[in-house]
N, C-alpha and C positions, 0 to 999 in steps of 0.2 A: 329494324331501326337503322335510320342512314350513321354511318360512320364518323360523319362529321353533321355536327347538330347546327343548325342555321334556325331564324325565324320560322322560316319555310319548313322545317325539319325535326322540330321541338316536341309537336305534339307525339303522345306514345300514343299507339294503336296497339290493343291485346289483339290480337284474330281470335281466340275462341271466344270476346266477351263481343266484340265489336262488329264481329263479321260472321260468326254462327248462332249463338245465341240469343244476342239482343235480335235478329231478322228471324228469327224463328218466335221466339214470343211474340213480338208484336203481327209477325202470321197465324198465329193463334190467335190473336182476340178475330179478326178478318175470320177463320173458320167458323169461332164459336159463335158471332154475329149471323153469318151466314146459315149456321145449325138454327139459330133462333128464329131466325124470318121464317124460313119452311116449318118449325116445329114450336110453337109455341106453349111452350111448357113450362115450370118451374124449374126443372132441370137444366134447361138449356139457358135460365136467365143465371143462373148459379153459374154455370160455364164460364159466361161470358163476364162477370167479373170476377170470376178467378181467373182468368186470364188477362184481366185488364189490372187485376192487383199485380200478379208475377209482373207486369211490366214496369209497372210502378216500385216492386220494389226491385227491380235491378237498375234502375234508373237513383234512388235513394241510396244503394250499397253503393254504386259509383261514385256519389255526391260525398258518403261519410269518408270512403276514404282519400277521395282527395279533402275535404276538411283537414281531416287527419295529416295528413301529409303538410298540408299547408300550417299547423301550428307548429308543424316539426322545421318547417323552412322558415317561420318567424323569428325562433330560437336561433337557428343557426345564421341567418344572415345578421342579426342583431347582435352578435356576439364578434362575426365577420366586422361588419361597419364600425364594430369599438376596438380594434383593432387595426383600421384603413383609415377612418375620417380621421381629418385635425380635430385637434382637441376640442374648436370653438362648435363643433358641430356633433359634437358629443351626445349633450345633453337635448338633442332636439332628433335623437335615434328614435326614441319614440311616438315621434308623431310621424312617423314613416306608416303609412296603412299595408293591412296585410297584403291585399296585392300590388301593392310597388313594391315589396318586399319578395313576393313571390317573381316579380321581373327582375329584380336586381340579383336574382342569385345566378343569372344567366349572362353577369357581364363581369370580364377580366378583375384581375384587381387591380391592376392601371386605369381604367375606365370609371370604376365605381364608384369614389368620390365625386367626381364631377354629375357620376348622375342623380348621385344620393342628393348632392347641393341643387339638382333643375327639380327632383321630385319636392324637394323641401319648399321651394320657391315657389311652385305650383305648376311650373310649366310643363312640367310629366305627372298627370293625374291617376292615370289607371296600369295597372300592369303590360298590357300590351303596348303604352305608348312608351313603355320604360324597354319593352323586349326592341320594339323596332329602333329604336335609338341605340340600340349596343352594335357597336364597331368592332369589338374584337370576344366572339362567344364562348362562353366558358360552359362545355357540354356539363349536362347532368342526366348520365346514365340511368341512374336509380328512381325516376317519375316513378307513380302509380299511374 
């Protein structure tokens, strides 16, 4: 992970999830495919979606925990924001969606109202348009 977190530098990469075993499963369904064409068996068709299951479910463990991860950063940026915004923007913390919220946890807390006030406005709709809009980034070591 880069030392200093930018846009550019956010995303976490596991190596053992990202770079050996997800290319190694998904080379598997390719074998077992390949086993099936030459060998048509009932064996070989069993193969072949167990191996296209195993990729599917690493593909869903990744999704549950970043979910996971993401109710854990609703809590805490919302708790953040009633603590940073003025008062009059208070009560409109909740209509912050989960991922402007997941972008906002990646910006100063000098920054954060102003962009908590463009998200509420509509003019920062999705998380990503909230990550490239921060000016000054507040690393978050602990991703899944």
């Amino acid at each position: 992970m880069a030392s200093e977190q930018s846009y550019k530098s956010h995303r976490r990469y596991v190596p053992l999830y990202h770079f050996f075993a997800l290319p190694i499963l998904v080379l598997n369904v390719v074998v077992e495919a390949v086993r099936l064409s030459r060998y048509h068996t009932i064996y070989k068709v069993w193969g072949v979606l167990v191996a296209i299951a195993l990729v599917i479910m690493a593909f869903a463990l990744r999704g549950m925990a970043n979910r996971a991860q993401d109710r854990g950063i609703r809590i805490e940026e919302r708790a953040r924001l009633a603590g940073l915004l003025p008062p009059d923007l208070h009560e409109r913390i909740n209509h912050l969606t989960v991922s402007q919220l997941v972008g906002l946890r990646f910006a100063s807390d000098e920054e954060l109202p102003d962009l908590a006030r463009r998200c509420l406005s509509g003019e920062l709709t999705t998380g990503d348009q909230v990550k490239k809009a921060i000016k000054n980034w507040r690393p978050d070591p602990h991703r899944v």
